[in-house]
C-alpha positions in Angstrom: 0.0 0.0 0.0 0.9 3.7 -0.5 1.9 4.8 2.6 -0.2 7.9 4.5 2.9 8.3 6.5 5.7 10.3 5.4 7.0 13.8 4.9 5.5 15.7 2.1 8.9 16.5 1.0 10.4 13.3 0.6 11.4 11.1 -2.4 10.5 11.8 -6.2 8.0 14.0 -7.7 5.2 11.2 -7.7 6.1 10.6 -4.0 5.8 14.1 -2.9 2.3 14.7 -5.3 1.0 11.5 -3.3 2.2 12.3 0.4 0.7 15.8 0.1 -2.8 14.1 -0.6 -3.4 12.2 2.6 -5.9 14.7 3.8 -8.2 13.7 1.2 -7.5 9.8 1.1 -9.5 10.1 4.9 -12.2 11.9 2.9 -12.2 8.6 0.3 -12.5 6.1 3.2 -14.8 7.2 5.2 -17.8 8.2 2.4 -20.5 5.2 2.6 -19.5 3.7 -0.7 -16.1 2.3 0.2 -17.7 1.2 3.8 -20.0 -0.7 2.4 -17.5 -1.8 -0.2 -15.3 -3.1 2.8 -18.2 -4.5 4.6 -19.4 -6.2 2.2 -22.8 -5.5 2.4 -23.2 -2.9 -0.6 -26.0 -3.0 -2.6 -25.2 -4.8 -5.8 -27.2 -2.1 -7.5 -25.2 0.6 -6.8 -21.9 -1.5 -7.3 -23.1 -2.1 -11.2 -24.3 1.8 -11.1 -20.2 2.6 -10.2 -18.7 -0.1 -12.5 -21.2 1.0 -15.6 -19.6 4.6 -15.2 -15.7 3.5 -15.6 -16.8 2.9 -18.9 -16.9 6.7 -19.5 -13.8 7.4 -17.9 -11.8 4.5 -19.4 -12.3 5.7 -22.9 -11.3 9.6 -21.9 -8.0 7.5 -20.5 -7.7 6.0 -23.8 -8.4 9.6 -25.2 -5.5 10.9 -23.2 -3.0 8.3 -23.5 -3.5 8.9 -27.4 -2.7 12.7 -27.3 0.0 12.6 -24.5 1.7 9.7 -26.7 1.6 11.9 -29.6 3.2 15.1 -27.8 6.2 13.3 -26.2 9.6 13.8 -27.7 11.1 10.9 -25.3 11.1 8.0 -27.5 11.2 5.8 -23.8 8.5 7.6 -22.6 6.1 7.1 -26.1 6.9 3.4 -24.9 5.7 3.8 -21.5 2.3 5.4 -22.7 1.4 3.3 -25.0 2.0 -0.1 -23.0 -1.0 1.8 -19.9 -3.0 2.8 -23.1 -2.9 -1.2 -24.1 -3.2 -1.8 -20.5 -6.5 0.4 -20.4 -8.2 -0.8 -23.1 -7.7 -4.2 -21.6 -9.4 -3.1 -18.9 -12.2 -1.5 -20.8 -12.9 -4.6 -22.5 -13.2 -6.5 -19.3 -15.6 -4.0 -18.0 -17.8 -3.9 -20.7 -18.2 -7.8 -20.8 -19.3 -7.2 -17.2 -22.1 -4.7 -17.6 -22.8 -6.7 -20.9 -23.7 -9.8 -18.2 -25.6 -7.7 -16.5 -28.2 -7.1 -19.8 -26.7 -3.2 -20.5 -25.5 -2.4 -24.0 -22.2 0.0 -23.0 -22.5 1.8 -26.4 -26.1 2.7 -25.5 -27.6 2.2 -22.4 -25.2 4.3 -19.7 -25.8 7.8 -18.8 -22.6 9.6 -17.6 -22.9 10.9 -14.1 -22.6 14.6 -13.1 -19.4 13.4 -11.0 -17.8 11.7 -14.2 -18.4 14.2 -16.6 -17.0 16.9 -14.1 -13.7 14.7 -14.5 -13.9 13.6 -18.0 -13.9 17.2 -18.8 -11.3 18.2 -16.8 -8.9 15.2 -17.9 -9.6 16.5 -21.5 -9.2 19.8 -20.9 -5.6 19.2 -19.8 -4.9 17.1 -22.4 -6.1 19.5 -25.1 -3.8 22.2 -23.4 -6.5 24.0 -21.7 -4.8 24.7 -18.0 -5.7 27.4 -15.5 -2.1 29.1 -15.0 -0.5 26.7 -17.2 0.8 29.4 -19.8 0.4 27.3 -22.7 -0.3 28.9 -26.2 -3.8 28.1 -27.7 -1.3 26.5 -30.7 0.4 23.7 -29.2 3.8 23.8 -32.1 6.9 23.4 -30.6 8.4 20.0 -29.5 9.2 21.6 -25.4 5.4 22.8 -25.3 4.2 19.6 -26.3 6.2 17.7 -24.1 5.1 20.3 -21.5 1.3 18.9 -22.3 2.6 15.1 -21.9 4.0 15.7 -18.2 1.0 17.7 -17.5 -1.3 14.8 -18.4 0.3 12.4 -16.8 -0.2 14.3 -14.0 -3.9 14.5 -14.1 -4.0 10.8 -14.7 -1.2 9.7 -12.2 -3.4 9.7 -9.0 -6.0 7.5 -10.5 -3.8 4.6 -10.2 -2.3 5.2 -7.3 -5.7 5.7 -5.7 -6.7 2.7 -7.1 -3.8 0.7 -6.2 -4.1 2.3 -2.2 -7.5 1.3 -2.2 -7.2 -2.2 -3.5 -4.6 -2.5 -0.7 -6.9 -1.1 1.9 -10.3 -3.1 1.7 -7.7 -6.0 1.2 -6.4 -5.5 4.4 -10.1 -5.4 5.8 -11.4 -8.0 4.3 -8.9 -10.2 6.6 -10.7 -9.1 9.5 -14.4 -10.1 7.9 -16.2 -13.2 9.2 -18.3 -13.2 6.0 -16.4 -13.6 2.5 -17.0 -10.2 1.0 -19.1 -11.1 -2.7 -16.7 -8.3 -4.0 -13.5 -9.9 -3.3 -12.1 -10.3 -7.0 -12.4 -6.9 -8.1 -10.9 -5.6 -4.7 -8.2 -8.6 -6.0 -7.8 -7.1 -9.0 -6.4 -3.6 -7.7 -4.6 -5.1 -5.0 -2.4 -6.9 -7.6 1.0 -7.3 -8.3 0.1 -6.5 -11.4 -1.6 -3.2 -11.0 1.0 -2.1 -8.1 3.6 -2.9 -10.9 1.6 -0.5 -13.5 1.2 2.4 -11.3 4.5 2.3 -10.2 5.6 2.6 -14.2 3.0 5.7 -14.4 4.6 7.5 -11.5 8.0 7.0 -13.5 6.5 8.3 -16.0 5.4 11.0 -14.1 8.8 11.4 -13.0 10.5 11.5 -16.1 8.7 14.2 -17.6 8.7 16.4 -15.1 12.5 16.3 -15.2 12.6 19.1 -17.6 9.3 21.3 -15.9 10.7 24.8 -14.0 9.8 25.3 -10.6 6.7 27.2 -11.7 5.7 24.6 -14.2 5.7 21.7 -11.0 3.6 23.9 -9.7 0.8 24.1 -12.1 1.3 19.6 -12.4 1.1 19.7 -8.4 -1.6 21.7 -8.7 -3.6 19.6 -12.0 -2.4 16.1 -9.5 -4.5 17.9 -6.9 -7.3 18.8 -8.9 -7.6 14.9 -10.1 -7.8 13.5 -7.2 -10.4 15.8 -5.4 -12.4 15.4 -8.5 -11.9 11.3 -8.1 -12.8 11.2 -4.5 -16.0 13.6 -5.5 -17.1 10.3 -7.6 -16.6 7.8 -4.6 -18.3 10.1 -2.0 -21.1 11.0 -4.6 -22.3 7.2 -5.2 -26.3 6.9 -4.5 -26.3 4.8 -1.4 -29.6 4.0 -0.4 -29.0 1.5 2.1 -28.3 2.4 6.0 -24.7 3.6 6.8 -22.6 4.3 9.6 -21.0 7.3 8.4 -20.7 10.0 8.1 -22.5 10.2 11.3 -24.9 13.5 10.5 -26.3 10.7 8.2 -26.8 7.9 10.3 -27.3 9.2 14.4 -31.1 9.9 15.0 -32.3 13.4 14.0 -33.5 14.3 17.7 -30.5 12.9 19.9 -27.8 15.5 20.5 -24.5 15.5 19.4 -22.1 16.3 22.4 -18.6 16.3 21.2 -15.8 16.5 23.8 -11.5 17.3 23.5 -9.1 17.7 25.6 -6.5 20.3 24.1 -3.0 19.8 25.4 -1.5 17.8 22.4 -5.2 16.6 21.2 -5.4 20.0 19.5 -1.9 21.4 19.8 0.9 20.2 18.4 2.8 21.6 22.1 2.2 21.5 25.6 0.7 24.5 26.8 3.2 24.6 29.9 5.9 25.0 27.7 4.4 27.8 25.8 3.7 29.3 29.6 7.4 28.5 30.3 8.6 30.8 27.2 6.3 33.3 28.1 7.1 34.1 31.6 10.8 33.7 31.0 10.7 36.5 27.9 8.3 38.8 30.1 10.8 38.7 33.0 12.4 42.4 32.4 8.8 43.6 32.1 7.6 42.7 35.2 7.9 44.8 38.4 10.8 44.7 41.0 10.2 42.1 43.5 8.6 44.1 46.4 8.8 43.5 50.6 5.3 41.7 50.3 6.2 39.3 48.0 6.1 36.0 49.5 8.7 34.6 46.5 11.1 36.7 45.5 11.2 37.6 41.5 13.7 35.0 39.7 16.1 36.5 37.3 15.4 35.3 33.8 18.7 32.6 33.7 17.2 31.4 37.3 13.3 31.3 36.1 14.8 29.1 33.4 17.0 26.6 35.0 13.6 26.6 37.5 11.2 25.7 35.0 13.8 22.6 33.6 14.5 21.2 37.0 10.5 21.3 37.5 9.9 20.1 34.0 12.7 17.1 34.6 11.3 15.8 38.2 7.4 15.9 36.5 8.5 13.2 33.7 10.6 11.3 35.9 8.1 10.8 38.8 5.2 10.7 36.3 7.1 7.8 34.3 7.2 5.7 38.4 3.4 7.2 38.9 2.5 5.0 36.0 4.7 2.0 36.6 3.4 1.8 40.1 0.2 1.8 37.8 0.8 -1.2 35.8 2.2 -2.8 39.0 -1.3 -2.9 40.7 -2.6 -3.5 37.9 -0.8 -7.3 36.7 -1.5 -7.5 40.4 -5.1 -7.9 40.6 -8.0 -7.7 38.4 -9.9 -4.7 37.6 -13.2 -3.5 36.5 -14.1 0.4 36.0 -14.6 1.4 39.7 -11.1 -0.4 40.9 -9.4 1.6 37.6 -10.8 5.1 38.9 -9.2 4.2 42.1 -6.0 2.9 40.9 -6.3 6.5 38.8 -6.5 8.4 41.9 -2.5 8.0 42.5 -1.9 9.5 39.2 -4.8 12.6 40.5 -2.5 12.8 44.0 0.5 12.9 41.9 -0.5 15.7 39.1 -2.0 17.7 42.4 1.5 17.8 44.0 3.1 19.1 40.7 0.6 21.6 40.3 1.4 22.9 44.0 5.5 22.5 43.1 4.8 24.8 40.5 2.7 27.2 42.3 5.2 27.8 45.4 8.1 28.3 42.9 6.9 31.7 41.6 7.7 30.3 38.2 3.5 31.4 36.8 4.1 34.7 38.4 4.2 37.8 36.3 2.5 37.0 33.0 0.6 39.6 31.5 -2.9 38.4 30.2 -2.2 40.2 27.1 0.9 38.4 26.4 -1.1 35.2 27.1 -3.8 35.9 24.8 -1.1 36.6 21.8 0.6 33.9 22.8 -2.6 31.6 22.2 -3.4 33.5 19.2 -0.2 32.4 17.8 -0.3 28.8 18.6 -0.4 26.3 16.2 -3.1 23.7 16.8 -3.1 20.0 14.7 -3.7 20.3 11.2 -7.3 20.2 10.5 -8.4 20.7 14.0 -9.7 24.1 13.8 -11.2 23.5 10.6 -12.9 20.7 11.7 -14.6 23.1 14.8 -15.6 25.2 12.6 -17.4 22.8 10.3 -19.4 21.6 13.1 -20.0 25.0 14.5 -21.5 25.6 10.6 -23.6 22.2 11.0 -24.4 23.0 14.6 -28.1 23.3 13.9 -27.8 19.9 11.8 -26.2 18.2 14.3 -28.0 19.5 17.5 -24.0 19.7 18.6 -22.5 21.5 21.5 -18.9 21.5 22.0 -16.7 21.0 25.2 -12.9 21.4 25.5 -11.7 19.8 28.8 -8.2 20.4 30.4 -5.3 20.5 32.4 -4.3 23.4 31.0 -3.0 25.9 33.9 -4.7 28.9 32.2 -8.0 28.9 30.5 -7.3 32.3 28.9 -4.5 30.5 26.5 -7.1 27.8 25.2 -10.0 30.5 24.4 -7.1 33.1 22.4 -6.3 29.7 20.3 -9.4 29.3 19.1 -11.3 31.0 16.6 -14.3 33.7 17.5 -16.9 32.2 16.1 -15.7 28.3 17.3 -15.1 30.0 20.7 -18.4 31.9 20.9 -20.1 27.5 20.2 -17.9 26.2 22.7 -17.6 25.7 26.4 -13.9 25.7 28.3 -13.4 24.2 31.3 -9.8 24.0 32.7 -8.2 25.9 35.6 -7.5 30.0 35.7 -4.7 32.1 36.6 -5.3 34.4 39.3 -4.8 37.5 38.3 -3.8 41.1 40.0 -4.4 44.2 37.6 -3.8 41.6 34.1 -0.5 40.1 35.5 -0.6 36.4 37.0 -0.1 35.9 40.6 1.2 32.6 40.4 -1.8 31.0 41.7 -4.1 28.4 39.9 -7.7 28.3 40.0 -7.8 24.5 40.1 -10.3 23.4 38.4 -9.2 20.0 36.4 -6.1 18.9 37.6 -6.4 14.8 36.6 -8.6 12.3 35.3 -10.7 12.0 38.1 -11.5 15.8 37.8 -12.3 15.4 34.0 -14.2 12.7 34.2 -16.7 14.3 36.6 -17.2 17.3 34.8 -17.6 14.9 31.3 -20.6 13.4 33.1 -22.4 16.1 34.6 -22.1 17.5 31.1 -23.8 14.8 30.0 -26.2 14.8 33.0 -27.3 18.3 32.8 -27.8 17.9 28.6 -31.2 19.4 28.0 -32.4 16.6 25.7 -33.6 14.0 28.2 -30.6 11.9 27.9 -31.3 11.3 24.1 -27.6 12.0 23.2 -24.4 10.6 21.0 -21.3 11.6 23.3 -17.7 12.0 21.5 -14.9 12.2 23.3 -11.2 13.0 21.7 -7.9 13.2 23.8 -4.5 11.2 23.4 -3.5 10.6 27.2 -3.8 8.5 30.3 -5.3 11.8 31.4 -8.6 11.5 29.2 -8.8 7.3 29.4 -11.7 7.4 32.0 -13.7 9.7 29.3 -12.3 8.1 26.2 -14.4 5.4 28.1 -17.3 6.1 29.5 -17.9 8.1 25.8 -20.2 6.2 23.4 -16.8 7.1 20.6 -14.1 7.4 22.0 -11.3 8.8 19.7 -7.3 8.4 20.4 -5.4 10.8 18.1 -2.2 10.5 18.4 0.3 7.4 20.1 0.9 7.8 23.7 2.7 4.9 25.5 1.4 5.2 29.1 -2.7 5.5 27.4 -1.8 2.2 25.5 -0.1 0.5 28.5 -2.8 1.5 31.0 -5.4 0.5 28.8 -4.5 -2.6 27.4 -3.5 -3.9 30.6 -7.4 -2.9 31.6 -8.8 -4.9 28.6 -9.2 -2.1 26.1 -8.4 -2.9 22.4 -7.3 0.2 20.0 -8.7 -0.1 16.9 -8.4 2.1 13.8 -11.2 4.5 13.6 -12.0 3.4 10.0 -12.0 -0.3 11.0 -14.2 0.5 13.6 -16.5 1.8 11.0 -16.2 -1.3 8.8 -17.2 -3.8 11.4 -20.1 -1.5 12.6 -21.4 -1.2 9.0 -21.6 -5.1 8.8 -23.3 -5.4 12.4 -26.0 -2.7 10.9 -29.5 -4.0 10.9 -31.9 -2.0 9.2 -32.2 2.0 10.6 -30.5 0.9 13.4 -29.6 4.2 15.1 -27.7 3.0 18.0 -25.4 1.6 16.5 -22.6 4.0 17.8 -24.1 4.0 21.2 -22.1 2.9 23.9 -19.8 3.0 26.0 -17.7 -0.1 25.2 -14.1 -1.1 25.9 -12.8 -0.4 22.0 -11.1 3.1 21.8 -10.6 4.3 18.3 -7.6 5.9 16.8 -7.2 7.7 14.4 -3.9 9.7 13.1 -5.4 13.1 12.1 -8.1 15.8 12.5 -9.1 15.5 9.1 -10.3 11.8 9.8 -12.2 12.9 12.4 -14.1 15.3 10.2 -14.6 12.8 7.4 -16.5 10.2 9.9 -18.3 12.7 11.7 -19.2 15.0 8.7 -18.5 13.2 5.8 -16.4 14.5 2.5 
């Protein structure tokens, strides 16, 4: 399989198109066609409905093989195009003898979809020369500009394959997991090939080769044609008439009168840094602003070098006496057997332990002198996962679709830095609860309002959320955090989301009886226990968390593409 993981940067130009597309593979398998697909369970219906409509875009391949052959100087590459324009017509053949089994004439009967027309246009378009920013002349003469047309083909038809082949590999991998034979196993076969992994390996050579001679500027506009393909293939996948139940996206499936209650924690969930070391850097830089230390102070004012080494030695002794917290943790727990209640009190050593940190950090003076101004551009300025603020606004957008309210849980020391990160109109949909600073005229004290301090404290507030919900108890709770520090809620949740890989959450957990299971496997397996409108489906709580490695896929199973 094409791997999601990966820098964008790395490797050749094929590689580097592919990597920087992951976002929307998430969209591709979470729409209800490729669920079902992996399930098993799709109606044969609209399986011949998709199949009938390669037809169309196989012959615009063949169309586009034809011209880019024609415009290619590179006598190798004129090779290379003509053995996938063979290769397609192959397959065009074998796809009209199927829909010719099925009683449809393929010269007749099949009406192009809006979706595949959208592409088949497009596809043509580039071929013809016809590219947005592509600074080609409407006469296509000399040998470079033609060549120029070849690469920039290939590029539009480059992600098709690899798609393909990514998918092929992907409801592969799933079916292994199946107890029923899927009925669709030998065309999933057929793209999960040696074969067809062999042939889009030759296109992205292809793709490679031609590019070779393309400025900077020119990449650009293939990048940007590569892009433009493969949104406009996912559009076809996640525009399939499904009339059947699905799981997702869930603002299709969950019952029109529960609410929505979606929950995250924010400290690495939604940042891609600790808040404490953002706090850190901001009361070590603010140092010369602050005032003199006065007679009354009860700790006297650090010098910046000082407040420095402080805030290390602090940060040091946390991780090494949180690292024994949780072995103590797994100790107890290969010691005896425990359900939930004996796991919240096993939990309350780690609660005792991130309460005496808190109060280490308080009696050091290292959270005195910030100015809530500097806190608030500091929050402004912080980078949160990619996708994740996109993916608050989109519900915010839906929030009247989704009867939705939104909660952000935390440690964090100061509630002012999580409501700066986020945008107005996400903050203005969404409740914070976390501890405050204390404040004296806009400058921290160095006092905490504790508020949350461990998972004992989040887990109460998550339930009297979900208590106090004003729709009778008729409610779909989502809770998404990546640490030991959210397990109780990731639990008691009917989803519960990991994002991200933290060892102590796995350790814990597994040694509890959880199982971590990708999010869209979680979706596959629920889509082949679906009977009929069943609703509940998601409902839970259970002892399956599900993780998931981005934002974006997040979005795509709650929202859809």
């Amino acid at each position: 399989m094409a791997s999601l993981a990966g820098s964008d940067e790395e490797g050749s130009v094929a590689k580097r198109f592919w990597n920087r597309s992951r976002r929307e593979i998430n969209r591709l398998i979470y729409t209800p066609f490729v669920v079902c697909l992996a399930a098993g369970n799709l109606e044969m219906e609209c399986f011949q409905d998709f199949i009938s409509q390669d037809i169309h875009f196989l012959k615009a391949y063949v169309q586009a093989y034809e011209i880019a052959e024609e415009c290619t100087d590179d006598d190798d590459a004129k090779i290379g195009i003509c053995e996938m324009r063979k290769s397609v017509l192959k397959e065009l053949k074998m796809h009209s003898s199927i829909v010719g089994e099925w009683g449809v004439d393929p010269t007749k009967e099949i009406v192009p979809a809006p979706a595949t027309i959208k592409y088949i246009d497009f596809l043509l378009a580039t071929a013809a020369g016809k590219i947005e920013g592509g600074k080609v002349p409407g006469k296509i003469v000399t040998p470079f500009e033609k060549t120029k047309i070849a690469a920039y083909t290939v590029g539009a038809m480059t992600p098709w394959m690899r798609l393909y082949s990514f998918l092929g590999e992907f409801l592969q991998t799933h079916m292994l997991y199946s107890e029923k034979e899927n009925i669709y196993k030998n065309w999933i076969a057929n793209y999960d090939s040696a074969n067809f992994e062999k042939a889009t390996r030759q296109m992205e050579e292809l793709l490679d080769k031609l590019s070779v001679s393309l400025t900077g500027e020119e990449l650009e506009v293939m990048e940007k044609l590569y892009t433009q393909a493969f949104k406009l293939e996912i559009e076809i996948f996640s525009s399939q008439h499904i009339g059947q139940p699905v799981v997702v996206p869930m603002i299709r499936m969950r019952d029109p009168m529960s609410q929505l209650l979606i929950f995250s924690d924010f400290d690495l969930t939604c940042t891609t840094v600790d808040s404490s070391a953002i706090l850190a850097e901001i009361a070590i830089l603010t140092v010369p602003k602050a005032e003199p230390s006065s007679p009354d102070d009860l700790v006297p004012r650090l010098s910046s070098l000082d407040l420095r080494n402080s805030w290390e030695d602090l940060s040091r002794q946390y991780t090494e006496e949180y690292e024994q917290c949780i072995e103590s943790i797994l100790q107890v727990m290969q010691d005896n057997l425990v359900d939930f209640d004996g796991l919240y009190k096993i939990l309350e050593q780690l609660s005792d332990f991130e309460k005496r940190a808190n109060s280490r950090y308080v009696e050091s003076g290292v959270l005195r002198g910030m100015n809530l101004d500097d806190i608030k551009r500091a929050g402004e300025r912080l980078i949160l996962q990619d996708g994740c603020q996109e993916f608050f606004r989109k519900v915010v957008s839906n929030k009247e679709k989704l009867k939705s309210d939104l909660h952000v849980i935390s440690y964090c020391w100061c509630a002012d830095l999580i409501r700066s990160a986020f945008a107005s109109d996400v903050l203005n949909a969404m409740s914070i609860h976390s501890n405050e600073f204390e404040y004296k005229e806009s400058v921290s004290t160095g006092n905490i309002i504790r508020k949350i301090e461990s998972p004992l404290d989040k887990v109460e507030v998550f339930n009297a959320i979900l208590r106090d919900s004003n729709n009778d108890g008729n409610h779909l709770s989502v809770y998404i955090g990546d640490s030991i520090g959210d397990l109780l809620c990731l639990l008691e949740a009917d989803i519960g989301i990991v994002i991200g890989s933290s060892p102590s959450l796995r350790k814990v957990a597994e040694q509890f009886g959880v199982s971590f299971l990708p999010l869209h496997g979680g979706a596959i397996i629920k889509q082949q226990q679906l009977e009929g409108e069943d609703t509940s489906v998601w409902k839970g709580p259970s002892f399956h968390l599900f993780t998931v490695s981005s934002w974006s896929e997040i979005e795509a199973f709650i929202l859809g593409a």
